[in-house]
C-alpha positions as CSV (number, residue, x, y, z in Angstrom):
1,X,11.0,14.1,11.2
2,X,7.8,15.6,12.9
3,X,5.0,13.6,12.6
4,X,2.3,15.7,13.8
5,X,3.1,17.5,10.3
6,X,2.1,17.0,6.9
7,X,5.7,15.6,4.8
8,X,6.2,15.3,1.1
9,X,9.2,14.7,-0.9
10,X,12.7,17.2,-0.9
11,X,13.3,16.5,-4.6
12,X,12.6,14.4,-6.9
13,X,14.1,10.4,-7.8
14,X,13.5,8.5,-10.8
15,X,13.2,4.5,-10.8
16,X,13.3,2.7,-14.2
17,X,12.0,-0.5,-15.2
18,X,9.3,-2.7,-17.0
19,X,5.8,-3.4,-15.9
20,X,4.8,-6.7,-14.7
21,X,1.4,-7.7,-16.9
22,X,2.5,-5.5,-19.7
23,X,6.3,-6.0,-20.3
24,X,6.8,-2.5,-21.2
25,X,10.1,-0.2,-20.2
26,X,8.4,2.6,-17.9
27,X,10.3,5.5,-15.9
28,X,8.9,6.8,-12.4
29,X,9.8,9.6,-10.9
30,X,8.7,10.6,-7.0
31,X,8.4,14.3,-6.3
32,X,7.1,16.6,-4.1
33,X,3.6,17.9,-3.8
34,X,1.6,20.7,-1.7
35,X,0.1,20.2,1.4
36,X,-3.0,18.6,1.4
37,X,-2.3,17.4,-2.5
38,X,-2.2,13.7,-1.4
39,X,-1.1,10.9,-4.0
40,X,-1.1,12.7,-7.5
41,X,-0.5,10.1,-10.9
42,X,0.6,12.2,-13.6
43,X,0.9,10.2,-16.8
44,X,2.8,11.4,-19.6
45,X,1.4,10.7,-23.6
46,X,3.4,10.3,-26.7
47,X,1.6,13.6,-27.5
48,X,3.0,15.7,-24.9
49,X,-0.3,15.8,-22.9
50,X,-0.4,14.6,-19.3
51,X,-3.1,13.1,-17.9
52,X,-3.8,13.3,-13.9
53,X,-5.4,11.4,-11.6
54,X,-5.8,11.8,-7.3
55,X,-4.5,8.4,-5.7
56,X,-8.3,7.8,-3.8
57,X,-11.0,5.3,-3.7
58,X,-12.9,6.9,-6.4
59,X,-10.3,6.1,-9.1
60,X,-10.3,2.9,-9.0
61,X,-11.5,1.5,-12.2
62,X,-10.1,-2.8,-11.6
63,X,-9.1,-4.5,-9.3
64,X,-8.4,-8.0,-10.9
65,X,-4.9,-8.5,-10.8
66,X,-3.5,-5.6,-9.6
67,X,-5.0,-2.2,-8.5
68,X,-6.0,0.0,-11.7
69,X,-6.7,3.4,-11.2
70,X,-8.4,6.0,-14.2
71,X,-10.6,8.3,-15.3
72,X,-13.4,9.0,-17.5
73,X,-10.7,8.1,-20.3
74,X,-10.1,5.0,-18.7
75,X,-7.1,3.3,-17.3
76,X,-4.5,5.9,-16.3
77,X,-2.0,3.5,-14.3
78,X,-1.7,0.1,-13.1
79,X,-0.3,-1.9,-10.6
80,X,-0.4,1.1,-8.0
81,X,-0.5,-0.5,-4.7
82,X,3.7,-1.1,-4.0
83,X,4.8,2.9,-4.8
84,X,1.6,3.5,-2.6
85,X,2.9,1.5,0.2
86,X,6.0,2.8,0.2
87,X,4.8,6.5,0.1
88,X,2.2,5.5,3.0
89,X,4.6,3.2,4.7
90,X,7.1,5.7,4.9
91,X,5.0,8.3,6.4
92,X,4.6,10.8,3.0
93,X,1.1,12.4,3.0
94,X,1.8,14.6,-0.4
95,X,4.0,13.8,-3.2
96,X,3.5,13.4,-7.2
97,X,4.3,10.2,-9.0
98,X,5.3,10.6,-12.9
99,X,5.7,7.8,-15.3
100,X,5.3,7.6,-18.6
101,X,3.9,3.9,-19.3
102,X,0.7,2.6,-18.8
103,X,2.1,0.7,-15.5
104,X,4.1,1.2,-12.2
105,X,7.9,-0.5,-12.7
106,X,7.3,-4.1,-11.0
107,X,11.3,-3.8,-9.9
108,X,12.2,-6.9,-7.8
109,X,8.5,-7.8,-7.2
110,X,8.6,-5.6,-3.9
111,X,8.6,-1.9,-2.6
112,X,12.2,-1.9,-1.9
113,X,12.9,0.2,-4.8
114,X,10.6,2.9,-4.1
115,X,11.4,3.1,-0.6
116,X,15.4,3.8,-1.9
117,X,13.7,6.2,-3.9
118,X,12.1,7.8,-0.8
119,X,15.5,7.8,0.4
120,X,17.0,9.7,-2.5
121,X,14.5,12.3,-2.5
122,X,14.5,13.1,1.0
123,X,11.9,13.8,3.1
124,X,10.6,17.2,3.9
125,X,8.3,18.9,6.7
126,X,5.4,20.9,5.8
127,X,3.7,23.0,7.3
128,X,0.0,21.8,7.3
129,X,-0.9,19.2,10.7
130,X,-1.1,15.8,9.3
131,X,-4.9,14.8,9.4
132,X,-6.3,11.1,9.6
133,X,-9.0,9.3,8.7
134,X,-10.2,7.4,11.8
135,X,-12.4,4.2,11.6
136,X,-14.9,5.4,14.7
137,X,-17.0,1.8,14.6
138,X,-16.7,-1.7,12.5
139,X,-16.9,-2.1,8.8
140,X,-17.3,-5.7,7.4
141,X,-17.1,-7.4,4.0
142,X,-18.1,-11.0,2.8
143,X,-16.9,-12.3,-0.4
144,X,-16.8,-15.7,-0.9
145,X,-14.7,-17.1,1.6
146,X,-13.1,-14.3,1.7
147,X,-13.4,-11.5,4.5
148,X,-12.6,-8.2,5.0
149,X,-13.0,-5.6,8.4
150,X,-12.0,-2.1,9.1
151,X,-12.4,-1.3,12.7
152,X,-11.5,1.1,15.8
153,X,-8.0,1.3,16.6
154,X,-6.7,4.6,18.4
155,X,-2.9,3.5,18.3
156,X,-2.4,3.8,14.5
157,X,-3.2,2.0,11.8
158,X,-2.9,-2.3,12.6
159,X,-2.7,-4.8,9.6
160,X,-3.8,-7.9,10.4
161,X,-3.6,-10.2,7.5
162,X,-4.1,-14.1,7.1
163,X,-3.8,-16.1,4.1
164,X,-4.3,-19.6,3.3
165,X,-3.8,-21.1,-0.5
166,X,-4.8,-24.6,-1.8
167,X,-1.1,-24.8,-3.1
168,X,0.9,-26.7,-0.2
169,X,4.2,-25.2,-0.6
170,X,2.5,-21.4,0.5
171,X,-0.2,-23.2,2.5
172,X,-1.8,-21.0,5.7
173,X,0.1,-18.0,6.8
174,X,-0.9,-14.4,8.9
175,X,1.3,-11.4,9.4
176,X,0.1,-8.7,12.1
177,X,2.3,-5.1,11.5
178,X,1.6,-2.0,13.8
179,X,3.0,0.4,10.9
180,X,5.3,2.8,11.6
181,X,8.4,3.7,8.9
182,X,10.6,1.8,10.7
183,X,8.9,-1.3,10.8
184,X,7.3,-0.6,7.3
185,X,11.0,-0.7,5.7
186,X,12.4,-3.7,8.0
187,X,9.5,-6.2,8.1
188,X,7.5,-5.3,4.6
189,X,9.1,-3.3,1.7
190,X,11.0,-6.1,0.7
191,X,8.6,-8.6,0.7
192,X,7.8,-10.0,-3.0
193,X,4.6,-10.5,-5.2
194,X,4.6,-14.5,-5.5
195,X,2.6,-16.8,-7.4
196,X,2.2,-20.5,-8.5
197,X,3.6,-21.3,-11.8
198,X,-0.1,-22.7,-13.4
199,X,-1.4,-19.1,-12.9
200,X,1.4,-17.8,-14.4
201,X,0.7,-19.9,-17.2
202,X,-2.7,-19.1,-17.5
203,X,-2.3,-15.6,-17.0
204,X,0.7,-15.5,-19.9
205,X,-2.1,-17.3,-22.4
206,X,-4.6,-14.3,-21.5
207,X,-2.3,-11.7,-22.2
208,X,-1.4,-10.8,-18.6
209,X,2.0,-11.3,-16.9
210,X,4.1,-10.7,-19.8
211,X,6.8,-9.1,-17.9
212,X,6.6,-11.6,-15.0
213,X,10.0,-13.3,-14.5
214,X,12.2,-15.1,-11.5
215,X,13.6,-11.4,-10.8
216,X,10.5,-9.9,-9.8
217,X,8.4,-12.5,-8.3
218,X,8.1,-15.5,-6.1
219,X,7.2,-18.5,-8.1
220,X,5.7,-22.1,-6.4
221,X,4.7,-24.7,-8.4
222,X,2.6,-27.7,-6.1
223,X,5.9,-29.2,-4.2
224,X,8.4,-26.3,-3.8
225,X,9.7,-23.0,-4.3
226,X,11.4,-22.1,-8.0
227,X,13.5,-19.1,-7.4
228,X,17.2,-20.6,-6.5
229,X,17.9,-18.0,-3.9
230,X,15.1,-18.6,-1.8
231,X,12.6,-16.5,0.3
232,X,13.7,-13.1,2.1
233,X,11.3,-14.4,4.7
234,X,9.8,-17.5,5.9
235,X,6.4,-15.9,5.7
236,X,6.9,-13.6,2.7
237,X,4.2,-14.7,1.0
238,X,1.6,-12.9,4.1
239,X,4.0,-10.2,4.4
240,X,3.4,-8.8,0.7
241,X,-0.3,-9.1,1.3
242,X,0.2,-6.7,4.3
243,X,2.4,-4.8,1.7
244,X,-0.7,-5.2,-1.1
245,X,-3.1,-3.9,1.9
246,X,-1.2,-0.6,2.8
247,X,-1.0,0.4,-0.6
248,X,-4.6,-0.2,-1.3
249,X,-6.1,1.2,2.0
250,X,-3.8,4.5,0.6
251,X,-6.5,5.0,-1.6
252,X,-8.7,6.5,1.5
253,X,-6.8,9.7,1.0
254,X,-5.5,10.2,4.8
255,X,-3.6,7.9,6.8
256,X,-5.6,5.4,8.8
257,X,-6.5,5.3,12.2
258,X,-7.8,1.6,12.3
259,X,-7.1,-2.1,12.2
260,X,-7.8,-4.3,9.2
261,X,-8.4,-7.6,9.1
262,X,-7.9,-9.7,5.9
263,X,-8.8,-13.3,5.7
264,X,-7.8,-14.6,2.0
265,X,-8.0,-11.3,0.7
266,X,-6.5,-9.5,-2.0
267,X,-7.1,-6.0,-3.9
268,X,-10.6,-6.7,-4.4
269,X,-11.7,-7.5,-1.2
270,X,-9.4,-4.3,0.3
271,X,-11.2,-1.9,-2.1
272,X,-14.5,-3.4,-1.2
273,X,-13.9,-2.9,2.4
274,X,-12.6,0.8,1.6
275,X,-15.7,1.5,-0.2
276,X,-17.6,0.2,2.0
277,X,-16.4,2.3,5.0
278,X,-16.6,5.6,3.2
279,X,-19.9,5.0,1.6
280,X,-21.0,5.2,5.7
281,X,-20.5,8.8,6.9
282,X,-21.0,7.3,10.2
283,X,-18.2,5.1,10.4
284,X,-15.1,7.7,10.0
285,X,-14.6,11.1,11.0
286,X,-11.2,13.3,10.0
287,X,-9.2,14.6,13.0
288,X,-5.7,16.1,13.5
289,X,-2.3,14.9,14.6
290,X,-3.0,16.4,18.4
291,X,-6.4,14.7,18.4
292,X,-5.0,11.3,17.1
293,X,-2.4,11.6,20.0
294,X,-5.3,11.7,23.0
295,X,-7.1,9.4,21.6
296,X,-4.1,7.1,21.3
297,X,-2.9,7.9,25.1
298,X,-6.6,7.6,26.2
299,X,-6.8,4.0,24.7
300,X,-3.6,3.1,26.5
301,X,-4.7,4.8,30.0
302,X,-7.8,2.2,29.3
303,X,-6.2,-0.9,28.9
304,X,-3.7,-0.4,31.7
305,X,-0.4,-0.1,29.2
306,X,2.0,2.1,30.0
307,X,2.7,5.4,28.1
308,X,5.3,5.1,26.2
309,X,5.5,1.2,25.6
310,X,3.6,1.0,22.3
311,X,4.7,3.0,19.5
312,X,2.2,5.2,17.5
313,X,2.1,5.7,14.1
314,X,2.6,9.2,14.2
315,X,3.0,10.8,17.1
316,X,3.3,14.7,17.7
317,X,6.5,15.8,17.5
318,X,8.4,13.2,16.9
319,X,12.2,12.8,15.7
């Protein structure tokens, strides 16, 4: 694969199963899409009518417990952020995602699914140069005790995430991931939603969660983990945030060219920080594969590594 060039999808791959706040049966299907399209939802009516919506910033209409994305209509499709990890974490610029529900399939709680998917489908070369979106100073976010920074980094996009929950069992964790599809597929995509089992409680009583079960997510209540076959990792609870921030920083539109820090974050502290940074024309500029690769070799040639010891993102003409 070439990754100074735009890729999308060979053909198309269909996953199947229910969403996680609504309980509904929904089908997905990944498919290609032209150069330059980007992320495109296409949701399917009982009418025959699709609706459309572009994967960006601008779309997103909540951010409570999941990452909404709409329209003028409203709500177009929920729970966006794991297919949009997996389509961003496996280094896919362009590709169309169908479904026919008002919410993405939960699967097992992690982008595993959609990254088989990825696999089915294949991936294609196009013939546009991939472009990125590169974070040229800082961009900050408080919320709470929360906080939230985008900032110069010319060796790819960095995701540097720490978390730190009242419940003991999930307690204070961080996860730092130089993305790249290799390390996106063995470090991440499996890496599960997880909760503790009073939230799931609350959340059933509001009407959320409905198709929340041991299958799909994590579940802690306050002395130890619930699901009998254990964690996949011993910090999988910070590596599904890092999951949570790829698919939410997709929404900029280009791959990044930048680090992000979270500190007890979550999707409404990473659209915040997104917003924030695009709202400030000063802060990001749009450049091309070639230029993302000097910039990347001039950073190295500054701090004394060798070329060739870290790994871009995407580097020109690589296999």
């Amino acid at each position: 694969m070439k990754f100074s060039r735009q890729a999308t999808l060979r053909s198309q791959a269909t996953v199947t199963g229910v969403g996680v706040h609504s309980g509904l049966p929904v089908n997905l299907t990944l498919g290609p899409a032209p150069v330059d399209a980007g992320f495109i939802f296409v949701r399917s009516g009982p009418d025959g009518c699709d609706r459309e919506v572009q994967a960006s910033v601008d779309s997103v209409i909540a951010t409570e417990f999941a990452t909404v994305l709409g329209d003028r209509e409203g709500p177009l499709v929920s729970t966006a952020e794991h297919v949009l990890a997996a389509l961003r974490g496996m280094g896919i610029d362009n590709a169309t995602i169908e479904i026919d529900g008002p919410e993405v399939p939960i699967m097992d709680g992690s982008a595993a699914a959609f990254v088989a998917a990825i696999d089915q489908a294949g991936i294609l070369n196009q013939s546009g140069a991939r472009r990125f979106l590169q974070v040229v100073k800082p961009v900050q976010v408080t919320m709470g005790n929360s906080f939230g920074e985008l900032r110069p980094y010319a060796a790819g996009f960095r995701a540097e995430v720490e978390i730190d929950f009242a419940n003991p069992v999930i307690g204070q964790q961080s996860y730092t991931l130089d993305l790249s599809p290799e390390r996106f597929r063995r470090e991440i995509s499996r890496a599960r939603t997880f909760g503790c089992m009073n939230d799931v409680a609350r959340l059933w009583s509001a009407g959320f969660a409905l198709g929340a079960s041991f299958e799909n997510s994590v579940v802690f209540d306050e002395e130890r983990l619930l699901n009998t076959e254990g964690l996949r990792y011993s910090d999988e609870c910070a590596r599904h945030k890092v999951l949570d921030v790829i698919g939410d920083l997709a929404l900029a539109g280009l791959p990044l060219l930048g680090a992000y820090r979270s500190v007890r974050g979550g999707h409404k502290l990473n659209h915040a920080v997104l917003t924030a940074l695009m709202a400030d024309r000063t802060a990001w500029r749009v450049v091309e594969a070639e230029t993302a690769r000097r910039s990347r070799v001039q950073a190295e040639a500054g701090s004394g590594m060798a070329a060739g010891l870290v790994a871009p993102v995407y580097g020109p003409e690589m296999s």
